[in-house]
N, C-alpha and C positions, 0 to 999 in steps of 0.2 A: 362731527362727534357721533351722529345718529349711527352714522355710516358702521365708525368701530365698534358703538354698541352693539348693533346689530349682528357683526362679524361674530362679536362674541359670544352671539345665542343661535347657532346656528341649530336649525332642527334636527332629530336625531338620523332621521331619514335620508339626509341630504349628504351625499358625497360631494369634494372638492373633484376633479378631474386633474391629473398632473398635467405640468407646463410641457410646451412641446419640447423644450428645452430641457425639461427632466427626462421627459420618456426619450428621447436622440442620449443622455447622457447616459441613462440606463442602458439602454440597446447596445450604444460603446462599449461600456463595461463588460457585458456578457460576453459579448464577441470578443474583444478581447481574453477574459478567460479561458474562452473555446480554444482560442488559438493557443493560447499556451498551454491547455492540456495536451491538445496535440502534439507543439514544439515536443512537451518532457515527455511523453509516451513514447514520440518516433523517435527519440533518442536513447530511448532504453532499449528499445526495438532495436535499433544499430548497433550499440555499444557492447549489446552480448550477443547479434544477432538470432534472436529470438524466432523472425517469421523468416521463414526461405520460399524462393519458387515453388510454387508448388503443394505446398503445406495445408494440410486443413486443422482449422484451427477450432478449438474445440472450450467454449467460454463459457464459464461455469457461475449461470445463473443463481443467484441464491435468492434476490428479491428485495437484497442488502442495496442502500447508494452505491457503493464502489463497484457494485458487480455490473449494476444498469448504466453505468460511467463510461467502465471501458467496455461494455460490449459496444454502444453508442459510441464513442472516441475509435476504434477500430474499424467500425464500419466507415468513419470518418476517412480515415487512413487507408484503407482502402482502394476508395476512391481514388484517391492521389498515387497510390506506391506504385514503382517503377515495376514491380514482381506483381505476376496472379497467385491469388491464396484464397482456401473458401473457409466462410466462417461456417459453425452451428451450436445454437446455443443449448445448453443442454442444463436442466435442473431435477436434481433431486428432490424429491416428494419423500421428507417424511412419514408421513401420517401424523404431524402436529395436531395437537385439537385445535379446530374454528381455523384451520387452514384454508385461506381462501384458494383454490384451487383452479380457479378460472379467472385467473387476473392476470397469469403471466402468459399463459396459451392464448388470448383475446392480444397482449400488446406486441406478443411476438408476430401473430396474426399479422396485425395491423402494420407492423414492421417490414414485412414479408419478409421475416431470415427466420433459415429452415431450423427447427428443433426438436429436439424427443426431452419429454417427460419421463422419469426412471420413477416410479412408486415403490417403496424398500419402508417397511419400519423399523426403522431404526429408533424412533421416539420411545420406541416402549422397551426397547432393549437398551437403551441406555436409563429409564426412568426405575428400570427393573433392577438393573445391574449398581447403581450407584446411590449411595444411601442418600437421604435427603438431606440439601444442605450444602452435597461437596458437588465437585468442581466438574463439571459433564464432558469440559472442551476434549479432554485428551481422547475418552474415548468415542464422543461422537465423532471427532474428526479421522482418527484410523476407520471408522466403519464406512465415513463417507468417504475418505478418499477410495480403500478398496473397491469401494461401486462406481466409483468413476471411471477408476483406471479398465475396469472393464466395457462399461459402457463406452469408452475410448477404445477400444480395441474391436468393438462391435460396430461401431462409427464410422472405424479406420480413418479417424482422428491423429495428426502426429503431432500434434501439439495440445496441452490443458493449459489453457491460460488463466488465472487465479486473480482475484480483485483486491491480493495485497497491494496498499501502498507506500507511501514512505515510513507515515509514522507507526504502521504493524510491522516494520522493519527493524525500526530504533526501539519499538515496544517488547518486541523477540530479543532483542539485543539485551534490553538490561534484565529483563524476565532471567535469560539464560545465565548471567551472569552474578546478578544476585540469589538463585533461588535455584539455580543448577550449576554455579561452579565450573562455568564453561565460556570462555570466547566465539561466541556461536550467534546467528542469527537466521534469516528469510532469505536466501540467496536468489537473484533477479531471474536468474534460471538453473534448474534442476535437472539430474537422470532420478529417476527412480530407484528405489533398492532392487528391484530387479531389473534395470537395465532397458525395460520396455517400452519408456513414456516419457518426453520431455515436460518438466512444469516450466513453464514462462510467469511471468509478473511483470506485465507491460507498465505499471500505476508505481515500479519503483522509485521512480524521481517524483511522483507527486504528494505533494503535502494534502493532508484528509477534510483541514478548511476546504481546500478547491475545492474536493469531493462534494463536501456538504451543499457549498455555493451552488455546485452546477446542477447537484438532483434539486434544490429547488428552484432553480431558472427553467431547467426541463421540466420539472412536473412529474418525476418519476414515480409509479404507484408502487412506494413503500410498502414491505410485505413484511412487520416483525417477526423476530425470533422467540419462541418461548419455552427454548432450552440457554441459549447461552445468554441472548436479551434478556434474562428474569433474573442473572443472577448480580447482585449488585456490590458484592465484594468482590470479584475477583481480583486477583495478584495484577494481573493486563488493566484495570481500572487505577489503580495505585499508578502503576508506571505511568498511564497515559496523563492520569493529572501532573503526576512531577513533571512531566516532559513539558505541560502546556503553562507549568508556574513559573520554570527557567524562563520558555520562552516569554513571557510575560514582563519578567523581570530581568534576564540578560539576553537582550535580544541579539541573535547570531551564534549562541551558545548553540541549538539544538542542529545548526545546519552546519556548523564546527565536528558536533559528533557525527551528522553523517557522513560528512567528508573522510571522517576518520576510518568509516567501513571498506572505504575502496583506498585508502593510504596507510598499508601494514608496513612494519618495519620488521620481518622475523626475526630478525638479530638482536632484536631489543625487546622483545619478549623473555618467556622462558621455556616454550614448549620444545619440551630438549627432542622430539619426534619430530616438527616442524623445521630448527635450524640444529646443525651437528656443533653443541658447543664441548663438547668431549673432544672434536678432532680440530677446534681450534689454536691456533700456534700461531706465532709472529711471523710473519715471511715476507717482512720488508717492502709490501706492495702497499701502496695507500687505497683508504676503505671511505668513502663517502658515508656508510653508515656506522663508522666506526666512532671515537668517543667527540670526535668534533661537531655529530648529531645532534649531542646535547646542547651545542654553542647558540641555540635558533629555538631554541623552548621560548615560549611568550613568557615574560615575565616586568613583570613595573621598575625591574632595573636593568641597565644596560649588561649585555651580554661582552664576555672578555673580549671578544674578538672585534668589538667597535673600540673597545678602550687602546688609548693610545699607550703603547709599551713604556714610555718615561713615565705615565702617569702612575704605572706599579711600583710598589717596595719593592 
């Protein structure tokens, strides 16, 4: 009895030490993650073939988790991939205020992968530009990308690879679609409007939990935002909590929608520029997307084509 008394006043000083069997279960765990960021990275990597021979790839530090993720997961990959490609990590330096400015040059340092720092204010061109209140992302992110794409071409960089991942994926998705009127999203890889730059999004299949899990197993030195991080309404925070309430509550619902991003039916839309429904006409060939499509919609009663023909009026 003394024994559990005692247990129970333990002095404040005093740490328990985990069981070696916690820390082997933890260690599991981690590893395990690793490996599965890798698996969905080198898979989005293949799927759109992203990295080629040869390629230098050009990873745009922000200071954010997903950016410390995949440049970390990449150099991962690597190591393993059957192609040579060089990486270099490259971050834009606002001119934030209270921007620590020697935390990413000391870990890239200590990394040994080769980087340039780009210094541009852009902080005060957008603080200038944009009344107080409203929404900064659109136009900090045109200013930023411009300076990238350059400093990409000064690099001779043929690839920018970008630390979206899945759920800024589905988060563009319904952004564009409730509040811009469009079927549109983050696509895994990009040309540029002028033709000169590939964007890659190696972190498309990963979900931003993993993200979160992995910068704190790593220990990544977090470096916030205090243009887009300060602002706490935005439209991309509304989306992100519905998305994480479905998941919550119908679970398989949110990886349903992204399934849906790489399974288009243009026939069964309406974007009369996307499929020619003006020059449609019956021509006797049977159409796999045609009205027997609908026969396979999920629904809680059985669909005609399981029902047995005598059982119909």
């Amino acid at each position: 009895m003394s024994t559990v008394i005692s247990a129970l006043h333990l002095p404040d000083n005093l740490t328990i030490a985990p069981s070696p069997k916690s820390v082997e279960k933890i260690a599991f765990e981690n590893n395990k993650l690793h490996k599965r960021l890798c698996r969905l990275v080198g898979q989005a990597i293949g799927d759109f073939n992203m990295i080629e021979e040869g390629d230098k790839v050009m990873v745009c530090l922000s200071g954010g988790k997903d950016s410390y993720g995949l440049l970390d997961i990449l150099l991962t990959l690597r190591e393993r991939a059957p192609i040579s490609f060089d990486i270099v990590a490259v971050n834009l330096d606002q001119k934030q205020p209270n921007f620590p400015a020697e935390i990413l040059p000391a870990y890239l340092r200590e990394l040994g992968v080769p980087f340039h720092i780009e210094n541009q204010d852009t902080y005060s061109i957008v603080k200038r530009v944009i009344a107080e209140g409203k929404t900064t992302c659109s136009l900090c992110s045109r200013l930023r990308r411009g300076i990238l794409y350059r400093v990409a071409d000064e690099l001779g960089a043929t690839k920018i690879a970008l630390g979206h991942h899945r759920d800024d994926i589905m988060e563009t998705f319904f952004l564009n679609m409730f509040f811009g009127g469009k079927l549109k999203s983050m696509p895994a890889k990009l040309q540029s409007d002028d033709g000169r730059h590939v964007v890659i999004r190696p972190l498309a299949y990963v979900k931003e939990v993993d993200m979160e899990r992995y910068a704190e197993i790593k220990q990544f030195p977090i470096i916030p935002c205090d243009l887009c991080g300060s602002q706490e309404n935005l439209q991309r925070k509304q989306i992100k909590a519905m998305l994480r309430d479905w998941e919550k509550k119908h679970p398989g619902r949110v990886d349903n929608i992204f399934s849906s991003l790489s399974t288009v039916v243009p026939s069964h839309l309406m974007d009369r520029d996307l499929f020619a429904f003006s020059q449609l006409r019956a021509n006797g060939v049977a159409d796999v997307n045609g009205d027997i499509a609908f026969d396979d919609e999920p629904c809680s009663t059985p669909s005609a084509s399981t029902i047995p023909l005598h059982a119909i009026d």
